[in-house]
VOGU-3710 file (C-alpha; in Angstrom, 3 decimals, decimal comma):
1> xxxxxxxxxx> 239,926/351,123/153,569  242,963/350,476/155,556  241,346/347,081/157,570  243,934/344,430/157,643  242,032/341,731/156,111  242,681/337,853/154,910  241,826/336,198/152,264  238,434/334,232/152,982  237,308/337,259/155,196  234,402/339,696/153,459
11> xxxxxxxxxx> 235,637/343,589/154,612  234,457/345,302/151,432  233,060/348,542/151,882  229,314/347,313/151,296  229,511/344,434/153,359  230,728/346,540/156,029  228,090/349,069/155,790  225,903/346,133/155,522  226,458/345,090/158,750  226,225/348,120/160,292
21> xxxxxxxxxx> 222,537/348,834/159,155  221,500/345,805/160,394  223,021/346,313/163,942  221,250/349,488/164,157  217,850/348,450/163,131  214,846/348,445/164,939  215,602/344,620/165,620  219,421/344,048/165,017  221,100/341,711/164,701  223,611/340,010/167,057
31> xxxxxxxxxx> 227,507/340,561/167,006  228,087/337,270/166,461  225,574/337,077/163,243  227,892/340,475/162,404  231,296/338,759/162,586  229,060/335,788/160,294  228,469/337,869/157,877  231,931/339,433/157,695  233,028/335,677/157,991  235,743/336,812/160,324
41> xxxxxxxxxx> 235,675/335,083/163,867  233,771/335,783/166,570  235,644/338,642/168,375  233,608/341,618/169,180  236,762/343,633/169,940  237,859/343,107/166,311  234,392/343,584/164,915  234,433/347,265/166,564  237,669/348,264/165,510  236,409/347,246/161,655
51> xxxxxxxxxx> 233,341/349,362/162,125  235,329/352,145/163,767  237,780/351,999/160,734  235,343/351,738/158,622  233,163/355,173/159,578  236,687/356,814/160,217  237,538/356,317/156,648  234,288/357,334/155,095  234,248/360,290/157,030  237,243/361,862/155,644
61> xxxxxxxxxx> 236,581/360,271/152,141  232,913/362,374/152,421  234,481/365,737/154,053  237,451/365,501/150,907  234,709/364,699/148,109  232,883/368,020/150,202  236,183/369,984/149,646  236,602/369,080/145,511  232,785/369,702/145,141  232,994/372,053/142,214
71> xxxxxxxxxx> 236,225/372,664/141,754  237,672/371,633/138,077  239,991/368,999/137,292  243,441/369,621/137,641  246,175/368,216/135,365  247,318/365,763/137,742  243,593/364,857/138,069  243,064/364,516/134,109  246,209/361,998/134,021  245,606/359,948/136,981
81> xxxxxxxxxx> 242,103/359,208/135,980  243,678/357,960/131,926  246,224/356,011/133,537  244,027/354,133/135,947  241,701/353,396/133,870  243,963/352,149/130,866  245,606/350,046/133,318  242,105/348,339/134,324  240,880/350,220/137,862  237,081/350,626/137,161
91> xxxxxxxxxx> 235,548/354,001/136,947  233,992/353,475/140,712  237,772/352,354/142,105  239,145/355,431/140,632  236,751/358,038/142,090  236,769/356,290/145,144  240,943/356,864/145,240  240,853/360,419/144,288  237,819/361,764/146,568  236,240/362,689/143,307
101> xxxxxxxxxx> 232,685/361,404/141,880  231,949/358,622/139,371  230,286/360,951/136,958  233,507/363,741/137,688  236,197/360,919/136,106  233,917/360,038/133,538  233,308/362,999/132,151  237,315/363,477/132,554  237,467/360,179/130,042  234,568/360,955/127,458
111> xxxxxxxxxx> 236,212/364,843/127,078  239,741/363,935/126,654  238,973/360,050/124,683  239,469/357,219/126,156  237,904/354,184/124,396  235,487/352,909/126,699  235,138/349,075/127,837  232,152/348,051/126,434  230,482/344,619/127,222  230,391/342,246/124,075
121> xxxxxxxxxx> 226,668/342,411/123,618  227,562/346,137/122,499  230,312/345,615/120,038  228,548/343,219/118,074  225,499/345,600/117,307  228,104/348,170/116,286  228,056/348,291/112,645  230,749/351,204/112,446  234,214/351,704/114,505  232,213/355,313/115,137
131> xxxxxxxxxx> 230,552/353,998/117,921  232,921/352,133/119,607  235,997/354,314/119,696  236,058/358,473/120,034  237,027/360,327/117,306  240,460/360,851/118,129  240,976/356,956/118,624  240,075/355,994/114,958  243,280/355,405/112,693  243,561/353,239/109,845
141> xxxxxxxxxx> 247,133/352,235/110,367  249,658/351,726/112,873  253,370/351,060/113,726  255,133/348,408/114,830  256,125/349,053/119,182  252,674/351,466/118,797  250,195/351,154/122,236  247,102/351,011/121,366  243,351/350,101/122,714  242,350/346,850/121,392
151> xxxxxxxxxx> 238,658/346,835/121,301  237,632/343,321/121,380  239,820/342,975/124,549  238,945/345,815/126,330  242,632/346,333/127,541  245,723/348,144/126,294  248,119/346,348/123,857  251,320/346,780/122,060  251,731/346,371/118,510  254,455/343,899/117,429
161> xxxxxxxxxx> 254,091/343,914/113,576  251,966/343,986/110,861  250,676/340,611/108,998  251,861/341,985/105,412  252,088/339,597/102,030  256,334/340,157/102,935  256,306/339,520/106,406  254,172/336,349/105,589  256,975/335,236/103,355  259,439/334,929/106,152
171> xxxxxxxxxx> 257,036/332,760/108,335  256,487/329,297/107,898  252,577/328,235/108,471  251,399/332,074/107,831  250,181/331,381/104,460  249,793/334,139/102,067  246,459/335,996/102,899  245,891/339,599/101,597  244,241/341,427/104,445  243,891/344,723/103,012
181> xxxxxxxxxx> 242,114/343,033/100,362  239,663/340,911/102,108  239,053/343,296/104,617  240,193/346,704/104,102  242,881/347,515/106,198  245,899/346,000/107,729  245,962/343,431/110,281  249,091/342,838/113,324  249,787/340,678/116,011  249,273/342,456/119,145
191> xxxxxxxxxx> 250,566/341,350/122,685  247,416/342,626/125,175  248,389/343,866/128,909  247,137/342,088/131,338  247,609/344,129/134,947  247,273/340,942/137,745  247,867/340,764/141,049  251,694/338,993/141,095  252,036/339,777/144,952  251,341/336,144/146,117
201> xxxxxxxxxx> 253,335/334,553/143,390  256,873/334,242/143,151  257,325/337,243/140,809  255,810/339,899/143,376  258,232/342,732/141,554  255,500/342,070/138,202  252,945/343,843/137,767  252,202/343,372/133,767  251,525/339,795/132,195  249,736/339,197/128,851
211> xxxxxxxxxx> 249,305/337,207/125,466  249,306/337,604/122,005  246,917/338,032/119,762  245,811/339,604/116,432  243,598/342,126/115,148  242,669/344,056/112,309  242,980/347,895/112,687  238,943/347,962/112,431  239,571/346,729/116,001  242,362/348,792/117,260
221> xxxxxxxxxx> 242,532/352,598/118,579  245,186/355,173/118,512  246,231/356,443/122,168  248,410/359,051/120,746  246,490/362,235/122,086  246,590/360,776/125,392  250,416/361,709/125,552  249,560/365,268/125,800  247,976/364,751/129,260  251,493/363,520/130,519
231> xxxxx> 250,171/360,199/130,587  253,407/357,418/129,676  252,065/354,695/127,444  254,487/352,764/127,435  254,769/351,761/131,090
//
């Protein structure tokens, strides 16, 4: 919604809505219980034009999701909803943006694979990387620079290299730890995007932060078919 709002005030959609079915209630409530409840101040003026901007904007969001009812995705659909959603928008944020339904952009992400972001009560009852990742995720190696979806974070990362018996070698402190052998398959170092909100910090011009980590490929999945949608990785 386009409601100028600051920081300690409460203007969320639901709150908003809130308040305005319990002003029009059999016994409402008062304006100045409203503006409480918003925790803006008491200004009816200002509490009207909120409301007002508030049904003006969920008019037109209703009469656009009316005018996409039934009609299929489109291309630039298909790759805004993967890029969104890789860069951490919720599935509810980006239906909300495109006039579309929650159930319309998830289907979009189950059909073309996209890893979903599972809570961490699922992935420890997973016994197979077959039901965390799709099918088209699940790779057993990968390349140094490589984006890719690293499970246990629930985020996008980059691979920076792999922890081979060499590249141990080189590093003092690594040791000299066969992961292939203990485990199977290869492990890397991985630095995970982190998408913040830099605007109130003196780097407003960032928009990606992160950290490093590590992972074995058990817990990483290929984004490769995504590229295919036009979607840009590496952004």
């Amino acid at each position: 919604m386009a409601v100028r709002t600051k920081d300690y005030e409460n203007l969320t959609d639901a709150n908003i809505q809130r308040v305005i079915n319990l002003l029009e209630q059999e016994t409402p409530i008062t304006k100045k219980e409203a503006c409480e409840i918003l925790n803006i101040r008491y200004n009816t003026t200002r509490l009207q034009k909120i409301i007002d901007d508030y049904l003006d904007v969920s008019s037109y969001r209703e009469k656009r999701k009316s005018q996409n009812r039934g009609k299929g995705a489109t291309r630039a659909e298909i790759k805004e909803v993967i890029e969104e959603y890789l860069d951490g928008l919720t599935i509810a944020d980006i239906s909300k943006s495109m006039y579309r339904s929650p159930a319309f952009c998830k289907a979009i992400l189950d059909r073309v694979g996209v890893p979903s972001k599972l809570p961490k009560s699922e992935l420890s009852k997973a016994t197979s990387r077959a039901e965390i990742l799709p099918e088209q995720c699940v790779r057993y190696s990968f390349e140094e620079g490589e984006v890719v979806w690293a499970v246990r974070e629930n985020k996008v990362a980059v691979v920076e290299n792999e922890y081979t018996l060499e590249y141990q070698k080189t590093m003092a402190g690594l040791g000299n730890f066969d992961y292939e052998e203990a485990y199977g398959c290869p492990y890397y170092r991985i630095f995970v995007r982190d998408s913040v909100d830099m605007s109130k910090t003196l780097f407003p011009y960032v928009t990606v932060t992160g950290y490093s980590g590590g992972a074995l490929a058990y817990d990483l999945g290929s984004l490769r078919h995504l590229e295919k949608y036009g979607v840009n990785l590496n952004t």
